[in-house]
Structures are given as C-alpha cells and as structure tokens.
C-alpha positions as CSV (number, residue, x, y, z in Angstrom):
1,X,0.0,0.0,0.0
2,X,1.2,3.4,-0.9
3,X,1.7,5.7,2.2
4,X,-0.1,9.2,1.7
5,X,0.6,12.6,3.3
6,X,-1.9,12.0,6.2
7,X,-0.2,8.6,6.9
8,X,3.3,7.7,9.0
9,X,4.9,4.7,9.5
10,X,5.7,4.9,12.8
11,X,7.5,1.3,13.0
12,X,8.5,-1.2,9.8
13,X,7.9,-4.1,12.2
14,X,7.6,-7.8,11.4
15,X,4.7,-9.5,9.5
16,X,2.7,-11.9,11.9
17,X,2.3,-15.5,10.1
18,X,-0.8,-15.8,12.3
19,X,-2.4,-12.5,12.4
20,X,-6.6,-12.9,12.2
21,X,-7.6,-9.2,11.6
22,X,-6.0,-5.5,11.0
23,X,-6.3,-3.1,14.6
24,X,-7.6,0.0,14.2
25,X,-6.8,1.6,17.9
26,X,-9.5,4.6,18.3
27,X,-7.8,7.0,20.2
28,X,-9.0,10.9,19.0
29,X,-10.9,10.4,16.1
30,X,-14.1,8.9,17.7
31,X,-16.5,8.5,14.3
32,X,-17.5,6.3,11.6
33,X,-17.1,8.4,8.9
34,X,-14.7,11.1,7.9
35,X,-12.1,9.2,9.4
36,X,-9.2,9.1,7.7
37,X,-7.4,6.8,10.3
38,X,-10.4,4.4,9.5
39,X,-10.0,4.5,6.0
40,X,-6.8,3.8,5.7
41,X,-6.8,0.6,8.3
42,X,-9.6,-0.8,6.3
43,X,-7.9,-0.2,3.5
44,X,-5.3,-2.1,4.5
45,X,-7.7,-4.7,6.3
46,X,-9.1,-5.6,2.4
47,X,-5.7,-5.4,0.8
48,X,-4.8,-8.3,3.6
49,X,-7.8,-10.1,3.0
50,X,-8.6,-10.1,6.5
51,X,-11.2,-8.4,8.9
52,X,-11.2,-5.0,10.7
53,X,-11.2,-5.1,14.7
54,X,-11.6,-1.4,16.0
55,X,-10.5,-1.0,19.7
56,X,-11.6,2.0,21.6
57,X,-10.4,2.1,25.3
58,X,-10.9,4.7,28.5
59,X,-8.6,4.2,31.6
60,X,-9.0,6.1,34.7
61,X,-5.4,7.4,35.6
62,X,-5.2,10.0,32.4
63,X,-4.3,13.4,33.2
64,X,-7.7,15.4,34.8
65,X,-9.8,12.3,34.7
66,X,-13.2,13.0,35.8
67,X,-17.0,12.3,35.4
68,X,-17.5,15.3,33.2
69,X,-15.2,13.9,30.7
70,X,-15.5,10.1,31.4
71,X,-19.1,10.8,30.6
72,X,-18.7,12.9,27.3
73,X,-17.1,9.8,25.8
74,X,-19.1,7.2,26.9
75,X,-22.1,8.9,25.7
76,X,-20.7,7.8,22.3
77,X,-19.6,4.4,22.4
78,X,-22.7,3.1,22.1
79,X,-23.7,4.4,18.4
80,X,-20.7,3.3,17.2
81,X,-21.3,-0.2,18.5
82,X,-24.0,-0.4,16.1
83,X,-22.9,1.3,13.5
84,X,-19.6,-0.9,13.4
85,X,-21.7,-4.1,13.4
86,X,-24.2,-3.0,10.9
87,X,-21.0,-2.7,8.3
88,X,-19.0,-6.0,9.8
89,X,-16.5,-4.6,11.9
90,X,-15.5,-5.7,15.1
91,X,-15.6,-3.0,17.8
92,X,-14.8,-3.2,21.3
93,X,-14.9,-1.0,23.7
94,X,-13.4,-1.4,27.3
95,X,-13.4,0.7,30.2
96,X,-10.6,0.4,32.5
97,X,-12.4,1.5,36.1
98,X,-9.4,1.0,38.4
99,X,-6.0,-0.7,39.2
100,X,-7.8,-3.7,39.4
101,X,-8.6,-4.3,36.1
102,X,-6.8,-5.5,33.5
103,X,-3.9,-3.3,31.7
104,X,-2.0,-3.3,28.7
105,X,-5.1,-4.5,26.9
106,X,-3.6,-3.1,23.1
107,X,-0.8,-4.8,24.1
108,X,-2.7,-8.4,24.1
109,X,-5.0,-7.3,21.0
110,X,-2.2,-7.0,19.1
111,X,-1.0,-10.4,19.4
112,X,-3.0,-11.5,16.7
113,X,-3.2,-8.3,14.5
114,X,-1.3,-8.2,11.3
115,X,-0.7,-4.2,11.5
116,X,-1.9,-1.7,13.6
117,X,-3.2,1.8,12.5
118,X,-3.8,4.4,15.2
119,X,-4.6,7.7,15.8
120,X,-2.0,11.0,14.9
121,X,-2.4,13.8,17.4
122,X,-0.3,16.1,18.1
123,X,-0.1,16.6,21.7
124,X,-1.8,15.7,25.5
125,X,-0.9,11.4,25.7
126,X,-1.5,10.4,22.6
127,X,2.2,10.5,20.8
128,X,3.4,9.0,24.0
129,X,0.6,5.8,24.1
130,X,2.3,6.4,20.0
131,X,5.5,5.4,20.7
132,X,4.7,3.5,24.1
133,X,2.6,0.7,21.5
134,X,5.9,0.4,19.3
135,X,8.0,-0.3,22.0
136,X,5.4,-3.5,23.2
137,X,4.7,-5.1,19.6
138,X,6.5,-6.2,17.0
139,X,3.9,-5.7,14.2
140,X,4.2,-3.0,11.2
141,X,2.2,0.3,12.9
142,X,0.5,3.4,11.7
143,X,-0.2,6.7,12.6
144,X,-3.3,8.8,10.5
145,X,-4.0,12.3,10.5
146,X,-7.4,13.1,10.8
147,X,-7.2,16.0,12.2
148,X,-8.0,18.8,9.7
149,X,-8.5,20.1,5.9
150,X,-5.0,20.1,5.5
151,X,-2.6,17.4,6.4
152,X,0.0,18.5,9.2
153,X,2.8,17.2,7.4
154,X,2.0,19.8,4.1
155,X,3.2,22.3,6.6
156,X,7.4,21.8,7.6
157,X,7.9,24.0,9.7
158,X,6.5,25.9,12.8
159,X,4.3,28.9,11.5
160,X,5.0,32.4,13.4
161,X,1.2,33.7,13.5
162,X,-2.0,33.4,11.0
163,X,-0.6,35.7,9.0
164,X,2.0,33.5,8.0
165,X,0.1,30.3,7.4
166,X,-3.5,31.9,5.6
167,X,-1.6,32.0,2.5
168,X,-0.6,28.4,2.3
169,X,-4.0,27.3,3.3
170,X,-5.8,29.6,0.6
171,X,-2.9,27.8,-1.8
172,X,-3.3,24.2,-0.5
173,X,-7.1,24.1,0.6
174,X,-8.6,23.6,-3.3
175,X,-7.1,19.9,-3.0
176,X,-8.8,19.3,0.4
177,X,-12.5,20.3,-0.5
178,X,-13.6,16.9,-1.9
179,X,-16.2,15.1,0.5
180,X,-14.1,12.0,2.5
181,X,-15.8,8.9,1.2
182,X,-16.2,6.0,4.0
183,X,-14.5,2.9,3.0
184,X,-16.5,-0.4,3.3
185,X,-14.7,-3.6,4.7
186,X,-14.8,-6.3,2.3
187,X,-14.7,-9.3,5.1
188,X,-17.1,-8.9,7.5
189,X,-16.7,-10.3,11.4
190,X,-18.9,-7.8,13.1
191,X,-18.8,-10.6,15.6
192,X,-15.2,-11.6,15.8
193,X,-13.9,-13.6,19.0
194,X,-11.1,-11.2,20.2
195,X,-9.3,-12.4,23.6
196,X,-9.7,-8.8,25.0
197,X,-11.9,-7.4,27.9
198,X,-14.4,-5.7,26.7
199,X,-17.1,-3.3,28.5
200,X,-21.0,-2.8,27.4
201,X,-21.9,0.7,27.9
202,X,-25.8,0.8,29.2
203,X,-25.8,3.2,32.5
204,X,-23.5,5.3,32.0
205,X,-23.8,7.2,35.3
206,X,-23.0,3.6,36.9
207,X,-20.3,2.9,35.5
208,X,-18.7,6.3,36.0
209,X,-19.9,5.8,39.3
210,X,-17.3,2.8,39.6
211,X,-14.0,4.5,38.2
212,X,-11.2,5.5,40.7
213,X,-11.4,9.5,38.9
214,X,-12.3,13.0,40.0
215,X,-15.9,12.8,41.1
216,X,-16.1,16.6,42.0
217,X,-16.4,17.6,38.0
218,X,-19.8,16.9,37.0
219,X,-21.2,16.1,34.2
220,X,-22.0,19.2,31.4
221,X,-25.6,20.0,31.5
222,X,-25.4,21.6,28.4
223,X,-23.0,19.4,26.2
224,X,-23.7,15.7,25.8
225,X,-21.2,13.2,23.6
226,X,-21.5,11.3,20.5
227,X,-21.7,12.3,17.1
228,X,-25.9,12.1,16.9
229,X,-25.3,15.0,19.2
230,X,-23.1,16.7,17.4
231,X,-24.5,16.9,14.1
232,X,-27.6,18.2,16.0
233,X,-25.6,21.0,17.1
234,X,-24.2,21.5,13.5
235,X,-27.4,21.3,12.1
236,X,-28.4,24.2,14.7
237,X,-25.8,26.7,14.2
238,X,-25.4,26.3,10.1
239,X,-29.9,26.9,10.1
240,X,-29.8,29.5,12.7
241,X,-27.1,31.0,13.5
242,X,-24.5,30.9,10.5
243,X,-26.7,33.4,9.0
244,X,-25.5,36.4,11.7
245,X,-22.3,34.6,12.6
246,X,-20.2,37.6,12.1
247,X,-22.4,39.8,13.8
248,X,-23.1,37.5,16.7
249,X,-19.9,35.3,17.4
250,X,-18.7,37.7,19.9
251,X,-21.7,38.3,21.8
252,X,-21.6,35.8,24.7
253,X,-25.1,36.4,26.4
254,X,-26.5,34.6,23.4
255,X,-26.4,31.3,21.1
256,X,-24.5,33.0,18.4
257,X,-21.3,31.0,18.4
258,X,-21.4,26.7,16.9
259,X,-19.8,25.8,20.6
260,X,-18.8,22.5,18.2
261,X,-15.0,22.6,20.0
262,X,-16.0,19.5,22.2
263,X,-17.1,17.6,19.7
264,X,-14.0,18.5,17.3
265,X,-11.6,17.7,20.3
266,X,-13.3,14.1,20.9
267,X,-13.8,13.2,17.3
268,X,-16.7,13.0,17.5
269,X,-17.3,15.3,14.5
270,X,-14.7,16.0,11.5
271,X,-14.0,19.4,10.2
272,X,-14.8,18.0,7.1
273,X,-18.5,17.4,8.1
274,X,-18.7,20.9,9.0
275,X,-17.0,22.6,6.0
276,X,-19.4,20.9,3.5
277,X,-22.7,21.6,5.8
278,X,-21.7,25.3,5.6
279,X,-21.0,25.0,2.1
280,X,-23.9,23.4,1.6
281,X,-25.9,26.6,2.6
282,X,-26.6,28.6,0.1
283,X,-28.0,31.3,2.5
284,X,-25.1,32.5,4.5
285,X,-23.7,35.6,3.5
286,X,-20.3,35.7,2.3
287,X,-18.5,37.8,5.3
288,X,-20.2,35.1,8.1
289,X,-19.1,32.3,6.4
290,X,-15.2,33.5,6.0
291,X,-15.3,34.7,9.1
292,X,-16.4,31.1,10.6
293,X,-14.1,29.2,8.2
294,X,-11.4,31.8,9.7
295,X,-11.8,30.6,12.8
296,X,-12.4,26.6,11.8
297,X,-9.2,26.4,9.3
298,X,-6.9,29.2,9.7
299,X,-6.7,29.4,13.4
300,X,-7.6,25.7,14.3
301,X,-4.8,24.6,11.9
302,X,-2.6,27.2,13.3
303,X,-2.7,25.4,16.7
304,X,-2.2,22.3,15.4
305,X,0.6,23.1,13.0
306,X,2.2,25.0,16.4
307,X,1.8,21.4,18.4
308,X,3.1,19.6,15.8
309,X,6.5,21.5,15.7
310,X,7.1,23.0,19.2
311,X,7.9,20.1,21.7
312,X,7.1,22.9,24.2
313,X,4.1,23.6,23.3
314,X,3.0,23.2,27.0
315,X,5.1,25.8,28.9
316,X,5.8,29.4,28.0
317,X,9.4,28.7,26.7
318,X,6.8,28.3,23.3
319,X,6.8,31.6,23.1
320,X,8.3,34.0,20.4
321,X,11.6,35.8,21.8
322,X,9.6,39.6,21.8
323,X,7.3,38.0,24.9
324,X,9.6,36.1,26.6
325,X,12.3,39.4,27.0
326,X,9.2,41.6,28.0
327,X,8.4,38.6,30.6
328,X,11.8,39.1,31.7
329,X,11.7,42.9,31.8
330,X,8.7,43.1,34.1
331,X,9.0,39.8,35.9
332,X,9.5,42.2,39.0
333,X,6.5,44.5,38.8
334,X,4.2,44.8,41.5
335,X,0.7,42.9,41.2
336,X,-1.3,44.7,43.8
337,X,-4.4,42.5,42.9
338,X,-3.0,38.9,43.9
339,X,-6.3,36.1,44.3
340,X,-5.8,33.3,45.4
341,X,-5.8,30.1,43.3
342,X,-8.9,29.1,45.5
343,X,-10.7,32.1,44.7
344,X,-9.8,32.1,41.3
345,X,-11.1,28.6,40.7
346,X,-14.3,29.1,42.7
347,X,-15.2,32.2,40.6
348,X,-15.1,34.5,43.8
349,X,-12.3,37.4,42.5
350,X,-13.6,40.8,42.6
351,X,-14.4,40.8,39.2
352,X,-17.8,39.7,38.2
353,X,-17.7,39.3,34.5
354,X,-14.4,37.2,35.1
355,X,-16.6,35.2,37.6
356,X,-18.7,34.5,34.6
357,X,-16.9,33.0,32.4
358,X,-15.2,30.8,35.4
359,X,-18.2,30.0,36.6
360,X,-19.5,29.0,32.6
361,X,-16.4,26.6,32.5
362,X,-16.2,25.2,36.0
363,X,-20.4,24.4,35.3
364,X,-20.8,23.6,31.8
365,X,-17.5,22.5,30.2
366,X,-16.6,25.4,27.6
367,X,-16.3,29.2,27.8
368,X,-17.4,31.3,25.3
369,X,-14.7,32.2,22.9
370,X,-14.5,35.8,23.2
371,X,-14.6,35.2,27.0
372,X,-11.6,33.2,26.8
373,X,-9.6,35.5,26.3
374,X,-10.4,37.7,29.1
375,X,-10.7,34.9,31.1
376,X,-6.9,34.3,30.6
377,X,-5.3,37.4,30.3
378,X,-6.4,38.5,33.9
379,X,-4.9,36.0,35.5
380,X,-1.7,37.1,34.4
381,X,-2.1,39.9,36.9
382,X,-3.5,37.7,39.6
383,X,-0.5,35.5,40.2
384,X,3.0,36.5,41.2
385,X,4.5,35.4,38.1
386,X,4.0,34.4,34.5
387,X,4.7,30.8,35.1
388,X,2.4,30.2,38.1
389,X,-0.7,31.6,35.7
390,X,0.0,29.8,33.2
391,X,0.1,26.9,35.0
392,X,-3.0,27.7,36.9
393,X,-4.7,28.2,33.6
394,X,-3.3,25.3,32.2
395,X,-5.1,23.1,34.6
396,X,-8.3,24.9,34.8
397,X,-8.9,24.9,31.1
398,X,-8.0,20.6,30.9
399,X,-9.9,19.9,34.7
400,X,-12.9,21.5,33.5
401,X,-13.3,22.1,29.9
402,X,-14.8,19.4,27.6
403,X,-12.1,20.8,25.0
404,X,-9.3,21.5,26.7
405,X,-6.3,19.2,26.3
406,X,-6.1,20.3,22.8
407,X,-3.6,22.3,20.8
408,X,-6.8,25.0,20.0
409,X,-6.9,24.9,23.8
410,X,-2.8,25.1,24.6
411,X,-2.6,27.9,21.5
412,X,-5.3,29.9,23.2
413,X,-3.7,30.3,26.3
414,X,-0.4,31.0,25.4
415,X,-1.6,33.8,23.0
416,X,-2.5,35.6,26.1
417,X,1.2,35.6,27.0
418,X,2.1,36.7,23.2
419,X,2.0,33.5,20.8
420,X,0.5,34.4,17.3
421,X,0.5,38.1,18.2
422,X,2.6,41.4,18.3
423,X,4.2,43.6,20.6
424,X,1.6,46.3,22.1
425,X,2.5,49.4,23.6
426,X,4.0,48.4,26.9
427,X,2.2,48.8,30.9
428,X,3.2,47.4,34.0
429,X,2.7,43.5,34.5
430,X,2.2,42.7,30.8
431,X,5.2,44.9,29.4
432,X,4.2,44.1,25.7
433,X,1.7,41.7,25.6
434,X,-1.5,42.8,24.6
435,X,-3.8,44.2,27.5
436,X,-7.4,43.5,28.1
437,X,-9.9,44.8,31.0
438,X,-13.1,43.6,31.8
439,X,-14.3,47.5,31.3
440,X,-13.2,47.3,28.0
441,X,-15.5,43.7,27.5
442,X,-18.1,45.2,29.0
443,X,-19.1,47.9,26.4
444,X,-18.2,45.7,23.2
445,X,-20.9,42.8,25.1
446,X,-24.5,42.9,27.1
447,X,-22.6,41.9,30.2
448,X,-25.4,42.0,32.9
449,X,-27.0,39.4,30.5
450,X,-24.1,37.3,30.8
451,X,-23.2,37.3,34.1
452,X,-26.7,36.3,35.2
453,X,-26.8,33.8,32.4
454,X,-23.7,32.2,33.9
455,X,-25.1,32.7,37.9
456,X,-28.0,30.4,36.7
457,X,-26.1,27.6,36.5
458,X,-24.8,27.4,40.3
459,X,-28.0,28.6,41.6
C-alpha cells in the first residue's frame, strides 16, 4: 500500500504469520465516517484479505480524569457499537475503572493483529501511548492524521502567526475540498472472538460511578457526547445561527457562536463534516461564512501546525523571543491584585464578568470564545509570576473544559502571553503583551446578560 501525506509509518515491524484481523486503535478520532485513520486501516484490512477489529479504550489514571469527561465519551460508544456491526467490523470498547482491572489490553490485542493503524495527534498522551505501543509489539504500525482540511505534514515547519500560514492554506485548501468517502470492509466479522476485555456501555452514570477519577467535576448539563449529538448541534448553528455569525460570534449572552469545540476535540465530528454543511448553505452571506471558516481552518490549523513543531508547546518557553524578554523585563512589577488560586477557581475574585466565564467553565465545560480571552489574560495579573498563571490556567482549562487538552486549547492560552501576536505598547505587568480589561469587555458585550446567564447555572 502506498503511504499518503496523512499517513506515518511509525514502525516497519515484522509480518505476523498468524495475524486474524487489522487493529484500528481509536484513540481521537471517535466517528464512523470522515475518518481518515479508519479509512486507511480498512484499506489495509481488504488489501490483507482479512477483517477489521476497531479498539476504543478509557482508563481512569489519564491526566484530569473525571466524570465530566468520562461521561462525554461514553455517551458515544454506544452508536458506534451499532454502526460498526451493521457494516462487519469488530468493535470493542473497554473501560478500565481502576487498578484492578486488567492493563496493557492493546498490548494483548495486538497479538493476533497483522498491522496496527492508530490515531496522529499532536499533543496531550497520545504521541506517547504512540510510541509507548511500538515499543510492546512487534507488528508494522501506523499513525493517520485526521485531524483537519489540511494534512499537518503539508506544513514543515512551525508557522510564526495566522498571518503566516493563511496563504498556504488559501494555496493548499482547493485539493482538500472533496467530500471523504467511508470505506467499506470487504470481510465482514462484526462478531469476531477477540481475547480482550471488553465493556457494554448501558448506564452510564453507573459505570462512571465505579471508576477510581475526579468525582467533583460533574457532568455538562449543556454538552452531551456522540456524534448524533453533534450533528444536531451542527445542524443548529449552520440553520440558525451561521446566518449572523459575524455579527453574533462575539456576543456571549446569546447562542451566536457553533460551541462544536468539544465535539471536534473528541472526534466525534470531522471538520470536514462541517465545511461541507456550511457550504452546503446557500444562504449565508459571504462575510459570516469567511469569518467562521477563519476561525475553523486558519486558526484551528494554526494550533495544530504550532503542536506539531514546538515540543514545548505546554510551557511558556513556546513563546516568540519579543514576549519572553518583555516577561523578563517586568518579571518584578508589582501585582497589587493577587487572588488566590482558591478564589480564582471558585469564581469569587472581585471581578464579576471574570466570575462568569469561570463560573461558565467550571459548570458547563466550555467558555465562550470571546470570554476566553479575558478569562486568561487577567490572570496574568493575579498571580506573582507568569509561570504560576499559566500553569494555573493550564489546569483549569483541561480539569474542567470538555475541550481542553487540545492544541486549540494550549494555542489559546499562550496567545495571552504573546503566541500568534505582536508587541503592544508596553504597561506594567504585561510589558508588551497585549492588554485587556473587563471595562473594556463590557461595552463591546451585554454583560449584565451574561453574568446572570452564567449565575443560573450554580444557583
């Protein structure tokens, strides 16, 4: 099989004599279709002449573990159960609740594989589990992108800002535009016997119940998993609010943003899916469509591209040498406004429209966008240095958010400390990183309306 630009061999490996099916290890990209990483391993299942086993697994020690996100993800195993068996593939799921249970279970799946194809993502644990799995088997494996328009690897380098990589996107996206067709397996074993545990996902609140994780982050009320759920969402925002997008996608006291960043992060949804359902309306004026696609393409590949490239991605040596010298510069500047990392997280500074959007996180798993960015540039005043608010945000933004531990998520942050932007005239604290107040917010938003839309939640 010819390797294409999405695809890496992460490991030549050994053919297995004995192998019974191709492994397709589920990690990110969480659908049925527009799934490159799927594609390609049944692809490679037919060119074998064998069957496809998909293996999707949650373990309870991950980084930030907890019922919010345990939840998100279960709430979508089940659809894919039956779509899997309705097209012959073999799909297991398995929940690993504690120490007790078994581990290594990829390790033992793989013992009869003849290749395994898994997921390419850029950052959190999945290029360690990456190279973890080719240190345990001895079998050919690969690594898929399926993570945006454009393949990561048509970009070589680490872009400085969105200025720098619109123009290869405009150049390269034309080739990307053509609807991903799902391959169909041409041996069928929907029912496969496959010596691995394997979990049935019926009540889900039980079985979250029963995993050794953070009990103390609830579930969203708002945001619910699965890819049913989000193509209702998609079908929401592209008939009702793609129309005003660029009038409304600021404006966080109403439904005017697509809030489909949870469903992107888990997979559950393929950007892809959403480019040709916003194509596909012929309504939406010209400037609210760019200025969606902006955000969906440009910036969201931006991220990834910066993930990709920059093994730091994670701590503020990521970014450019203009914010890291004005760091320096100011590092000693007097932050008469010090909360608490208590206060902070419990939404009780003295700033109400900060509260907000904390309180929007810590009770429904996302912030609104424009919030965001408020939301982590104050901190930057509330700690006594640059690294402890990063660090503080850091943890928030993956504890709570139901799309954090992402590089939209890790690109966001940093760009309050200067990453993909430009010197500003220089203040105290933030020397030349741009500045933002919530006084400022306030007249650009209907802020009343927002604060009391976020109390409602904890009430």
């Amino acid at each position: 099989m010819i390797l294409d630009e999405r695809t890496t061999l992460l490991q030549q490996g050994e053919e297995n004599p004995n192998a019974r099916y191709v492994l397709y290890w589920m990690q990110m990209f969480k659908r049925t279709t527009h799934n490159h990483a799927l594609n390609f391993a049944t692809r490679l299942a037919n060119e074998r002449k064998l069957p496809l086993v998909v293996y999707e697994g949650l373990k309870y020690y991950y980084l930030w573990a907890s019922d919010r996100l345990h939840t998100f993800i279960l709430e979508g195993v089940e659809e894919k159960r039956k779509e899997f068996e309705r097209r012959g593939i073999r799909y297991i799921f398995y929940l690993q609740r504690d120490k007790h249970n078994p581990r290594f279970t990829i390790r033992q799946i793989a013992k009869d594989a003849s290749a395994i194809v898994t997921d390419d993502f850029p950052c959190f644990i999945i290029p360690h589990h990456n190279r973890r799995i080719c240190e345990q088997v001895t079998i050919p494996v690969y690594a898929v992108d399926s993570n945006g328009m454009i393949p990561m690897s048509k970009f070589e380098k680490e872009e400085y800002a969105a200025y720098t990589i619109r123009p290869k996107i405009k150049r390269f996206l034309p080739d990307y535009l053509a609807p991903v067709k799902t391959e169909k397996v041409n041996i069928k074993a929907a029912n496969l016997k496959v010596e691995c545990p394997e979990t049935i996902v019926t009540n889900i609140k039980k079985l979250v119940s029963e995993c050794a994780i953070d009990h103390t982050v609830k579930p969203s009320p708002l945001y619910h998993g699965g890819t049913n759920e989000a193509r209702k969402r998609l079908k929401h925002f592209v008939e009702n609010i793609l129309l005003h997008y660029d009038k409304t996608r600021n404006e966080s006291s109403v439904d005017g943003s697509s809030r489909l960043s949870p469903y992107l992060h888990f997979g559950f949804l393929s950007v892809h899916e959403i480019v040709e359902a916003v194509n596909s309306n012929t309504d939406i004026l010209q400037e609210s469509r760019d200025s969606f696609l902006e955000e969906l393409i440009v910036r969201r590949e931006l991220s990834y591209n910066f993930t990709r490239h920059n093994a730091k991605y994670d701590s503020l040596e990521s970014l450019p040498v203009w914010a890291q010298a004005t760091m320096r510069e100011h590092i000693d500047d007097i932050r008469p406004d010090i909360q608490t990392p208590e206060q902070i997280e419990a939404g009780e500074t003295y700033d109400e429209l900060w509260n907000a959007a904390q309180r929007e996180l810590v009770q429904t798993g996302l912030i609104h966008n424009y919030m965001r960015m408020l939301w982590g540039k104050l901190v930057i005043q509330w700690r006594p240095n640059y690294e402890e608010a990063f660090a503080l945000l850091e943890h928030l933004n993956n504890k709570y958010a139901l799309d954090g531990r992402n590089p939209n998520s890790y690109a966001g942050i940093l760009w309050c400390f200067g990453k993909h932007d430009r010197p500003w005239p220089e203040r105290p604290i933030y020397g030349k990183i741009r500045y933002m107040t919530s006084q400022s917010m306030a007249r650009k938003i209907k802020a009343k309306d927002y604060i009391a839309w976020a109390k409602s939640f904890s009430e």
